[in-house]
C-alpha positions in Angstrom: 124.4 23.7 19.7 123.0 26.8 21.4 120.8 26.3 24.4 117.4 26.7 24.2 115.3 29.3 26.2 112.2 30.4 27.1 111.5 34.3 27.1 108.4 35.6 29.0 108.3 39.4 28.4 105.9 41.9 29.5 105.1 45.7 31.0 104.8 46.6 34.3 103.4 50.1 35.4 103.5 49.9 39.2 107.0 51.1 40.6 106.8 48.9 43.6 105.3 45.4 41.6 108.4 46.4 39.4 111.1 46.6 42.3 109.5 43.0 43.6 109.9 41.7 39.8 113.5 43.0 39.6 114.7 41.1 42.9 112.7 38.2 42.0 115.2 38.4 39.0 118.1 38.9 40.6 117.0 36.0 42.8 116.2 33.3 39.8 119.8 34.3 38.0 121.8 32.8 41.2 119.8 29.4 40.8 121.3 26.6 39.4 118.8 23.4 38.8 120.7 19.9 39.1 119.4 17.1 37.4 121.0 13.3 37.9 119.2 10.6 36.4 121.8 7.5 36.8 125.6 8.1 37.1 124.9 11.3 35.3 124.3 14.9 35.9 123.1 17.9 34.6 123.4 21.5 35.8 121.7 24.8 34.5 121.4 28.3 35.5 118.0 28.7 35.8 117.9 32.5 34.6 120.9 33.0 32.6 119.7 36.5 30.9 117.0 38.8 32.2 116.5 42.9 31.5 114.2 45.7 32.7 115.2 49.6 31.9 116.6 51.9 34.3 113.9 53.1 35.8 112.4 56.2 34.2 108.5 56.8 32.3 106.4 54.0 33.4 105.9 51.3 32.2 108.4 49.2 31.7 109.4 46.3 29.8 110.5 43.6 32.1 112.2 40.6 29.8 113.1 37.2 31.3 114.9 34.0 29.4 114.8 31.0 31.3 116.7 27.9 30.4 114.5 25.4 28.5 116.1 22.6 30.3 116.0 23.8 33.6 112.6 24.4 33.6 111.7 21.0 32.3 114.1 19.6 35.1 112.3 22.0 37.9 109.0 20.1 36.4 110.7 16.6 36.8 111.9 17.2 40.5 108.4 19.2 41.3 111.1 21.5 42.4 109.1 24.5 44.0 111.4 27.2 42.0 108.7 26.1 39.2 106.1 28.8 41.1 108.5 31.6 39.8 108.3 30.6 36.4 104.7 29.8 36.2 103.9 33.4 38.2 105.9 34.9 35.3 104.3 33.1 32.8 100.7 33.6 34.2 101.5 37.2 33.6 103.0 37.2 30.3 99.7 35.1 29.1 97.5 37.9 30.1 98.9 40.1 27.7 99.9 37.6 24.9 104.2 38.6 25.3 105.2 35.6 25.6 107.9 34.2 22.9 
């Protein structure tokens, strides 16, 4: 069964909003999120696929896909990594690009 994700997409015009946006990225795809309940664990990248263009004409279409699971685990743990994705989705809501 394929994992399910969460893809918040939108534009950004501003070169240096879209430099912070693309470290932020880089950032999230490192984190795992761990999840025990009982003897058992889970573990999920948090950001296992994300893509902006090379830079060139602004703007540009920034395109993150979370793990559905992690983000329900960051919610669970009131992890604070849960800022990132609700900064992300905040933005994607203001212009309706979010899948």
């Amino acid at each position: 069964m394929q994992p399910e994700h969460i893809r918040i997409e939108f534009y950004v015009a501003d070169a240096d909003d879209a430099e912070m946006l693309s470290k932020l990225a880089q950032q999230l795809a490192g984190e795992e999120v761990c999840f025990t309940r009982g003897e058992v664990s889970w573990t999920w990248q948090l950001l296992p696929k994300f893509s902006f263009p090379a830079r060139g004409k602004a703007p540009w279409l920034y395109s993150f896909e979370f793990s559905a699971d992690a983000v329900r685990a960051l919610e669970l743990l009131c992890d604070s990594r849960l800022a990132h994705f609700k900064y992300l989705e905040g933005r994607a809501k203001q212009i309706n690009t979010m899948h």
